[in-house]
C-alpha beads as a LAMMPS data file, in Angstrom:
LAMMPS data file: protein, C-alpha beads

290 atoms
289 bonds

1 atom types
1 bond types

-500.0 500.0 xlo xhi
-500.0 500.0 ylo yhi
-500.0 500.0 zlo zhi

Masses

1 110.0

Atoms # bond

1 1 1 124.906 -300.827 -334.719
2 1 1 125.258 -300.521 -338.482
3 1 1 128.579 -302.385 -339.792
4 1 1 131.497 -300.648 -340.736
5 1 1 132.186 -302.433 -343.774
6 1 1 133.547 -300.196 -347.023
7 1 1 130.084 -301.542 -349.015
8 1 1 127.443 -300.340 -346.540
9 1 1 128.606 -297.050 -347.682
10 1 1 127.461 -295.041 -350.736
11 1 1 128.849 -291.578 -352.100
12 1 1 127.989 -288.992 -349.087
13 1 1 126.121 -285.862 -350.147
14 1 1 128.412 -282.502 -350.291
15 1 1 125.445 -280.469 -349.595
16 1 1 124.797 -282.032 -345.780
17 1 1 127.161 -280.536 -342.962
18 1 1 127.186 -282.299 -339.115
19 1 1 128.470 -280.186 -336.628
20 1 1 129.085 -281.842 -333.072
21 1 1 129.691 -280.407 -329.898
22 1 1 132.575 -282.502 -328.144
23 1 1 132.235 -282.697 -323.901
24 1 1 129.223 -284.673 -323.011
25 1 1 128.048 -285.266 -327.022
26 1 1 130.943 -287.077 -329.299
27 1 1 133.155 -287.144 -326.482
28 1 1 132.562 -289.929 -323.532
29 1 1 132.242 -289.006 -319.938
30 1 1 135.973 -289.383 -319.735
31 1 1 136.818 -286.929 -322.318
32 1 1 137.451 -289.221 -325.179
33 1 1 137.003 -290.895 -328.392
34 1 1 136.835 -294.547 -328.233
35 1 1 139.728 -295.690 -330.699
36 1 1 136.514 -297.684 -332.537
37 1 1 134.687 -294.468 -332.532
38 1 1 137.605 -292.820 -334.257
39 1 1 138.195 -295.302 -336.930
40 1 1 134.898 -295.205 -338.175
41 1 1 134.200 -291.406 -337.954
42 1 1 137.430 -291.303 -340.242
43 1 1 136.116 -294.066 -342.349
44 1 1 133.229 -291.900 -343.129
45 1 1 134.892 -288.673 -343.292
46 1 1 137.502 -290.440 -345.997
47 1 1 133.753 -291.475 -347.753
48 1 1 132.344 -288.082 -347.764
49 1 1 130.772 -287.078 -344.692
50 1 1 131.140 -283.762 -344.164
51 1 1 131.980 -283.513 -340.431
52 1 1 133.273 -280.763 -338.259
53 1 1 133.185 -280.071 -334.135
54 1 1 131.910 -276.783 -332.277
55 1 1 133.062 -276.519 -328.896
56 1 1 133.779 -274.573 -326.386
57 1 1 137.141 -275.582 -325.901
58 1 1 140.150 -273.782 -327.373
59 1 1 142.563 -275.247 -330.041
60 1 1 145.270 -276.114 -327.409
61 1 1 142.736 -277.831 -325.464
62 1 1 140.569 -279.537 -327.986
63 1 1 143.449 -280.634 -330.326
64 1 1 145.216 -283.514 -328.300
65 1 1 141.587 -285.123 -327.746
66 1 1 140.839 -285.687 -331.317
67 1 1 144.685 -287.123 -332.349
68 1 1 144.012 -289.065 -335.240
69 1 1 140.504 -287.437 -336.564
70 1 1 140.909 -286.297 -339.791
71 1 1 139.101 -283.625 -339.508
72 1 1 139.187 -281.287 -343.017
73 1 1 136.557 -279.117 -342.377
74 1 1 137.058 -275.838 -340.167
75 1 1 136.209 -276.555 -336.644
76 1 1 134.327 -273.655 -333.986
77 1 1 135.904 -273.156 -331.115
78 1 1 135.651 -271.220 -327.939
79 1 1 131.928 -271.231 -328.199
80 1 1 132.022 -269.455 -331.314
81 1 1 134.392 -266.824 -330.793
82 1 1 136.934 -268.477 -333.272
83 1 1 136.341 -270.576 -336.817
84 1 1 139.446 -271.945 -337.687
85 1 1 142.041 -274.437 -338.773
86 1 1 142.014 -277.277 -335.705
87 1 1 145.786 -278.347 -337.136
88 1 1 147.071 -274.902 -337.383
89 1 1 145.365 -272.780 -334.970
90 1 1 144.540 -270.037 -337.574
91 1 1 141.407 -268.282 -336.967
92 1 1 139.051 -267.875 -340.397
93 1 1 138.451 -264.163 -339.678
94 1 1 135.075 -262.390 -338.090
95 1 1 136.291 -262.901 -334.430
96 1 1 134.241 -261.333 -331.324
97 1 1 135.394 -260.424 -328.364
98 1 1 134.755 -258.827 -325.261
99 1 1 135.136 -254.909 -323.987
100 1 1 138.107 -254.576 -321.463
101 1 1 135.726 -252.091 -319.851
102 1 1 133.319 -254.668 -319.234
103 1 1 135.741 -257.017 -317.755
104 1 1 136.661 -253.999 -315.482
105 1 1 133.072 -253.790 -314.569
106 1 1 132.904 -257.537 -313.608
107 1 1 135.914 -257.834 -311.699
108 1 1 134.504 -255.125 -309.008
109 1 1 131.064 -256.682 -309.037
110 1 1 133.507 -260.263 -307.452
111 1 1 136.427 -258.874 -306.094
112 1 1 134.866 -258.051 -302.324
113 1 1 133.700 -262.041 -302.246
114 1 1 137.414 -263.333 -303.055
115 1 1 136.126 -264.823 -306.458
116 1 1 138.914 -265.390 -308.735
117 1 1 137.660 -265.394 -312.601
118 1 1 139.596 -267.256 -315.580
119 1 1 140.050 -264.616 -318.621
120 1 1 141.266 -265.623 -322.123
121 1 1 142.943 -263.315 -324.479
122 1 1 144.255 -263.674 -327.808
123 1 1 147.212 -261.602 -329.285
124 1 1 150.436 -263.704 -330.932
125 1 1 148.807 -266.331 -328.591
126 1 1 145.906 -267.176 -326.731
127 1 1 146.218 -267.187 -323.050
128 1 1 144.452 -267.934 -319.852
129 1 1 144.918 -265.753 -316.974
130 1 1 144.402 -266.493 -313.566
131 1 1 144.973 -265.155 -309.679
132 1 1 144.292 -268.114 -307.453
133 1 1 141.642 -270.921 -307.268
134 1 1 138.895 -269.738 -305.346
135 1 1 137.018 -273.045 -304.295
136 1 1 137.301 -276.445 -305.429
137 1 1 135.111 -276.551 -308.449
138 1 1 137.938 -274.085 -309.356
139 1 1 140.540 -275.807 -308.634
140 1 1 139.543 -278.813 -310.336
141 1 1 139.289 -276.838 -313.505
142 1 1 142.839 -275.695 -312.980
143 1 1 144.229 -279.140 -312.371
144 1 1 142.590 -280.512 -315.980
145 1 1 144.635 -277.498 -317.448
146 1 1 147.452 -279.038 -316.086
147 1 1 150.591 -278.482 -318.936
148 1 1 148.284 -276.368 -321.392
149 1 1 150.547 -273.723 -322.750
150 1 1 147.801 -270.916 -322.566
151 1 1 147.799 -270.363 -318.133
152 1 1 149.252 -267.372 -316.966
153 1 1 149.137 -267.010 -313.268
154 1 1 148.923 -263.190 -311.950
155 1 1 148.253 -260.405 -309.285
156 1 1 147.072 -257.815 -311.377
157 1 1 144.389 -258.333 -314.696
158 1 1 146.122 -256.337 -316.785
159 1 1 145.935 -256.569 -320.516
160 1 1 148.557 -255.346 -323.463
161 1 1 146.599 -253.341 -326.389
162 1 1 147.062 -255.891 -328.534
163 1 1 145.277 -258.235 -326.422
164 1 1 141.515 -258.744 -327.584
165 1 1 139.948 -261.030 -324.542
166 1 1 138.052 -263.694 -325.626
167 1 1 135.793 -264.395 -322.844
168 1 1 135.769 -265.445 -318.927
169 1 1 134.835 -268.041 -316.898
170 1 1 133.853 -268.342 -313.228
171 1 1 133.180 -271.423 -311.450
172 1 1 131.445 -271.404 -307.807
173 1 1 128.341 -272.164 -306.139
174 1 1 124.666 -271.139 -307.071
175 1 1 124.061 -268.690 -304.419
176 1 1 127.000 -267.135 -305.100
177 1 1 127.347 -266.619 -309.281
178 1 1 123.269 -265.961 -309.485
179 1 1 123.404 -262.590 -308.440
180 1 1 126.611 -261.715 -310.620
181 1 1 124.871 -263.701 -313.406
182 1 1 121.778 -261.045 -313.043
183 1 1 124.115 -258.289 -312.774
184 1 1 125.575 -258.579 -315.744
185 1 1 122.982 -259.807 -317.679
186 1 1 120.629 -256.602 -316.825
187 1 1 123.305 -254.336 -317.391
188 1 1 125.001 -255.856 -320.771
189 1 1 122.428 -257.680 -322.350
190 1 1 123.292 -256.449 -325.993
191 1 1 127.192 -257.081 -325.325
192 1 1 127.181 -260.285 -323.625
193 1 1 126.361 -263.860 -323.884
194 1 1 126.489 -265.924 -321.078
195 1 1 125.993 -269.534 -320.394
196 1 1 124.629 -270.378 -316.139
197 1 1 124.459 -274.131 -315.524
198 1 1 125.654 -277.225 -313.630
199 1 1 129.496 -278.345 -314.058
200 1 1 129.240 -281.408 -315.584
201 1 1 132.414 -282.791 -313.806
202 1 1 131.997 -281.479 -310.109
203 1 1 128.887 -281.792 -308.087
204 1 1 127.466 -278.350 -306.339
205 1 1 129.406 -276.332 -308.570
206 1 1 128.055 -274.050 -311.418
207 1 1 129.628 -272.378 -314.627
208 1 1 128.901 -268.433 -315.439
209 1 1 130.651 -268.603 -319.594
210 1 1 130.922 -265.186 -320.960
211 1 1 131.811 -264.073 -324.546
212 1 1 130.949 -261.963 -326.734
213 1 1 126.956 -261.463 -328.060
214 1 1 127.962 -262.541 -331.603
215 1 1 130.537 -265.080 -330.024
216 1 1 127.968 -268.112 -330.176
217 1 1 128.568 -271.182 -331.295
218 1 1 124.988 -270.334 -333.470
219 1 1 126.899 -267.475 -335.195
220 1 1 129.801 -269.611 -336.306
221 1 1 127.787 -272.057 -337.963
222 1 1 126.068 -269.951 -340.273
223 1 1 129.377 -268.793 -340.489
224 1 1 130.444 -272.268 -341.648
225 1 1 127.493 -273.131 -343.427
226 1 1 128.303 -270.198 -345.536
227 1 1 132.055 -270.240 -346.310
228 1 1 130.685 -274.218 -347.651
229 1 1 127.700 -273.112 -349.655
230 1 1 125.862 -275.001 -347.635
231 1 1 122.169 -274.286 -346.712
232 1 1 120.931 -274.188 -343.030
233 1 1 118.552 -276.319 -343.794
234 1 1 120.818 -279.282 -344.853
235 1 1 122.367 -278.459 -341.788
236 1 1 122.650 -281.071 -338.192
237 1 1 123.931 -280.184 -334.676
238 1 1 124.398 -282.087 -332.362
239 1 1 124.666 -280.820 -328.696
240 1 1 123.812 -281.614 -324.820
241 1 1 124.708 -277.715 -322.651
242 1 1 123.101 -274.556 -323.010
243 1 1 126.150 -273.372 -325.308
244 1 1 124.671 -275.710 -327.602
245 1 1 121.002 -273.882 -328.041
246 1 1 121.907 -271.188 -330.294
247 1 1 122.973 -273.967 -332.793
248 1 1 119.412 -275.512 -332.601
249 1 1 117.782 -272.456 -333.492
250 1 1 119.978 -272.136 -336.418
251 1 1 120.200 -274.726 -337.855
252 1 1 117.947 -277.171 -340.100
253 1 1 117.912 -280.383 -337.907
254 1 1 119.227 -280.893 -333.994
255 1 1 119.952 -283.692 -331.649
256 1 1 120.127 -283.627 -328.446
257 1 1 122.435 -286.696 -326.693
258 1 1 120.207 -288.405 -323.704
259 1 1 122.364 -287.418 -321.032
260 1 1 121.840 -283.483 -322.256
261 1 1 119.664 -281.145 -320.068
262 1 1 116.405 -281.059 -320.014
263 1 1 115.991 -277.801 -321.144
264 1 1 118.300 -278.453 -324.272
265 1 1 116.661 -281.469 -325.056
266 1 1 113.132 -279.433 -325.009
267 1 1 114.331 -277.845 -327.841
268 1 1 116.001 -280.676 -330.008
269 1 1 114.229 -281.864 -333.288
270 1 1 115.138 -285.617 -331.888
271 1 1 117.101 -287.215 -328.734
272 1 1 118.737 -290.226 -329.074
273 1 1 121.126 -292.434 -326.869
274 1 1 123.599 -290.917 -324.404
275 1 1 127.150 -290.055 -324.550
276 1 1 128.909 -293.161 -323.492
277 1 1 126.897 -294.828 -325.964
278 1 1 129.018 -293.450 -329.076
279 1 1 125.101 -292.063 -330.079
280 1 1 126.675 -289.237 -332.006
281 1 1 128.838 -292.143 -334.050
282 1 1 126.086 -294.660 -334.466
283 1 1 123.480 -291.359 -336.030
284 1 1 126.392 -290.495 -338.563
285 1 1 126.445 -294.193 -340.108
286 1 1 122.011 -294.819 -339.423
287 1 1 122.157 -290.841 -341.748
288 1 1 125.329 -292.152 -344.458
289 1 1 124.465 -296.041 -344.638
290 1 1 122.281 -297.424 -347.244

Bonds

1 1 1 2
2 1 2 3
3 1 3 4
4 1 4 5
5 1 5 6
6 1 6 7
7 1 7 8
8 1 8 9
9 1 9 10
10 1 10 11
11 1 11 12
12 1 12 13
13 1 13 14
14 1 14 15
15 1 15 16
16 1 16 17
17 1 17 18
18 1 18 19
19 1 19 20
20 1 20 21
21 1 21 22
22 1 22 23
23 1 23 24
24 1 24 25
25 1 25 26
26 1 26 27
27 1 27 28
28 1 28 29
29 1 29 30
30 1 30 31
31 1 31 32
32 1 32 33
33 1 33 34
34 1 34 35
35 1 35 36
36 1 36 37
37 1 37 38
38 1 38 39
39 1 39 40
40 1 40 41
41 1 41 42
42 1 42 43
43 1 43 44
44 1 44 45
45 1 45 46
46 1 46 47
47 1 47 48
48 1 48 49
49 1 49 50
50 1 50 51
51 1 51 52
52 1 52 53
53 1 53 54
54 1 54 55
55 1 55 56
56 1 56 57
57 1 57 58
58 1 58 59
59 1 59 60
60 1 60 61
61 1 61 62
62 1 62 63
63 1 63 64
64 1 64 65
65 1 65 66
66 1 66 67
67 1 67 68
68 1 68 69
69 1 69 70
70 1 70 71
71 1 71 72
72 1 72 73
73 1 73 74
74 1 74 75
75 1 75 76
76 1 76 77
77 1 77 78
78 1 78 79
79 1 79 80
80 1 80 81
81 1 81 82
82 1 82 83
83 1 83 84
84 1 84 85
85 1 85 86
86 1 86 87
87 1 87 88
88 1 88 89
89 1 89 90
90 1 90 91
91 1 91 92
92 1 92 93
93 1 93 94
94 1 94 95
95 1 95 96
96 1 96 97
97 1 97 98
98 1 98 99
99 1 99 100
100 1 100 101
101 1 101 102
102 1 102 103
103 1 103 104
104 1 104 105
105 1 105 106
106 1 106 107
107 1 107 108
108 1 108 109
109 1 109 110
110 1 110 111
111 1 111 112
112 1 112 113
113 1 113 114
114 1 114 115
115 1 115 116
116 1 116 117
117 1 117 118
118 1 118 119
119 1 119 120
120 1 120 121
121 1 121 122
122 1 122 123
123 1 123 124
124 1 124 125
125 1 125 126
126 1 126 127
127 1 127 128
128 1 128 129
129 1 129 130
130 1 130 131
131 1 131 132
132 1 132 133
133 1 133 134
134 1 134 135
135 1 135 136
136 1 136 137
137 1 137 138
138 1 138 139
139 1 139 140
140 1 140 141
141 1 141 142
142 1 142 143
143 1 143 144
144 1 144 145
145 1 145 146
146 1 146 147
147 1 147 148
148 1 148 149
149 1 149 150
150 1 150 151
151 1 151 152
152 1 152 153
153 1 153 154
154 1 154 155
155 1 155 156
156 1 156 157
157 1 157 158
158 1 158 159
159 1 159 160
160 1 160 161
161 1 161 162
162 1 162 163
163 1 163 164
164 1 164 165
165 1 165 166
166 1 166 167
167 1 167 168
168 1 168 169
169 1 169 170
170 1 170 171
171 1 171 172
172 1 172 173
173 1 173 174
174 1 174 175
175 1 175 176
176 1 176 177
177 1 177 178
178 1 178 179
179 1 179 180
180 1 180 181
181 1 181 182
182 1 182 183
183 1 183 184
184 1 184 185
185 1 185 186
186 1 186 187
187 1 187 188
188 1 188 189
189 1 189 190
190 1 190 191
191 1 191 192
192 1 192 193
193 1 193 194
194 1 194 195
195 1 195 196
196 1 196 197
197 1 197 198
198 1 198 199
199 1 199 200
200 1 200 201
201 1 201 202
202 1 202 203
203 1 203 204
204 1 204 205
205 1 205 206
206 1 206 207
207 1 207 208
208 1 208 209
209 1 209 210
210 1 210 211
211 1 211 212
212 1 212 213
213 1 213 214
214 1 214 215
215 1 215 216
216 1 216 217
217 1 217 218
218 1 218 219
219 1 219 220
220 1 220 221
221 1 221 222
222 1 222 223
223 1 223 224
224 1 224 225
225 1 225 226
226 1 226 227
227 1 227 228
228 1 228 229
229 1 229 230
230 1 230 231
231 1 231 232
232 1 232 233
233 1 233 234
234 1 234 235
235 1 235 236
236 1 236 237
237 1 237 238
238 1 238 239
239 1 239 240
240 1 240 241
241 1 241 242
242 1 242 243
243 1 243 244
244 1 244 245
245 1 245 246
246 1 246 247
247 1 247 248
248 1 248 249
249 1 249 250
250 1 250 251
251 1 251 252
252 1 252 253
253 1 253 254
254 1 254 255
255 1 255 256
256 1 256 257
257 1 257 258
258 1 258 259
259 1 259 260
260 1 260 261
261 1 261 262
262 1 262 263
263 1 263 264
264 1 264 265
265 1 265 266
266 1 266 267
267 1 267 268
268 1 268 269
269 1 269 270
270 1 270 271
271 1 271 272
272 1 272 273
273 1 273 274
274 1 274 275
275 1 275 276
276 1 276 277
277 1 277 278
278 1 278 279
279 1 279 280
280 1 280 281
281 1 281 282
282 1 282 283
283 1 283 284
284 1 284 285
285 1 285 286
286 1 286 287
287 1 287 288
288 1 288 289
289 1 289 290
């Protein structure tokens, strides 16, 4: 590891952007930021480096895991769907979201197997509707929402017309989201994106994502890269799910953490050490140290 001493550093270049992806990349297996980590990805944020997170996470959830980063660049979150203001919430404009009709469509397609989807929607405030927890991959997801502001428990899906719904998420086995997976995939494949993999906190179960097409976390950082004057190519991303792909094709150099899947790091420039190693902290100083 490369000190963090005040000399080892020398004026960071304006025209280099990092974008990390938080669960499973910067973030431990526990969902945090070593306080070590912290102080010296603020050391070289107050230096320079121009630093920012893309996650899937929403504002409410990703906000009380970073306390303390100083994060002043606009952060993606919800897989793209929003660029915005971590502090403040405020969205940057050029939001995506998904067609109430399709939602319609995918809650007959689970409704005769008893599978309960999670749908977020965004009007005065983003929210998380629910029914019930339809297995325990579900309900595990529920509990680690435990006191966020956003869950709405209800009978009916039934949205306001102000609401714009940001995505949905269903959690269950293989066998049982593959076919839905197809489904919707053959029939919306210009209007939907959709992430299909392992959860990476509860054996057996799988994750179906769904936003928007345009809602990827790809989008948002040419987005980003934009609003900064920044070129692609100058451009890192850092990453370890599927969510994380459309970021690698985008931009100028990716890095896949070791403990990402195979599959993502096929398609990664470099890989480097895992997670729990603080390998996302330890690149930053080995790219900003003399």
């Amino acid at each position: 590891m490369i000190q963090n001493t005040a000399q080892n550093y020398h004026t960071l270049s304006k025209d280099r952007l990092f974008i990390s992806d938080l669960d499973g990349t910067l973030l431990d297996d526990q969902g945090k930021l070593s306080p070590s980590s912290l102080q010296r990805l603020n050391h070289m944020i107050d230096r320079g480096l121009q630093f920012t997170i893309a996650t899937a996470r929403s504002q409410e959830s990703a906000l009380p895991l970073l306390k303390g980063l100083k994060l002043k660049l606009p952060v993606i979150l919800f897989n793209g769907v929003f660029l915005s203001d971590l502090t403040t919430g405020k969205d940057l404009g050029g939001s995506e979201f998904i067609s109430a009709d399709i939602v319609k469509d995918m809650l007959k397609i689970v409704e005769p197997i008893q599978l309960d989807p999670f749908i977020y929607t965004v009007a005065d405030q983003h929210l998380l509707y629910y029914r019930s927890a339809s297995n325990p991959g579900a309900q595990a997801y529920l509990d680690s929402l435990n006191g966020d502001g956003r869950l709405c428990q209800t009978q009916q899906f039934t949205f306001t017309e102000k609401e714009s719904i940001s995505g949905f998420l269903l959690i269950d086995r293989f066998s049982t989201l593959e076919p839905i997976y197809l489904a919707l995939k053959e029939k919306y494949p210009e209007q939907l994106a959709m992430y299909f993999a392992k959860d990476l906190y509860n054996d057996g179960y799988y994750w179906l994502q769904t936003y928007n097409k345009k809602a990827t976390k790809g989008h948002a950082v040419v987005k980003l890269a934009k609003l900064l004057n920044i070129p692609l190519s100058q451009v890192t991303v850092f990453g370890d799910y599927l969510n994380d792909l459309d970021m690698f094709q985008v931009a100028g150099h990716s890095v896949a953490v070791g403990n990402a899947l195979p599959e993502v790091k096929a398609q990664a420039n470099e890989t480097i050490r895992t997670n729990n190693d603080g390998a996302v902290i330890d690149y930053l100083e080995s790219q900003t140290c003399k």
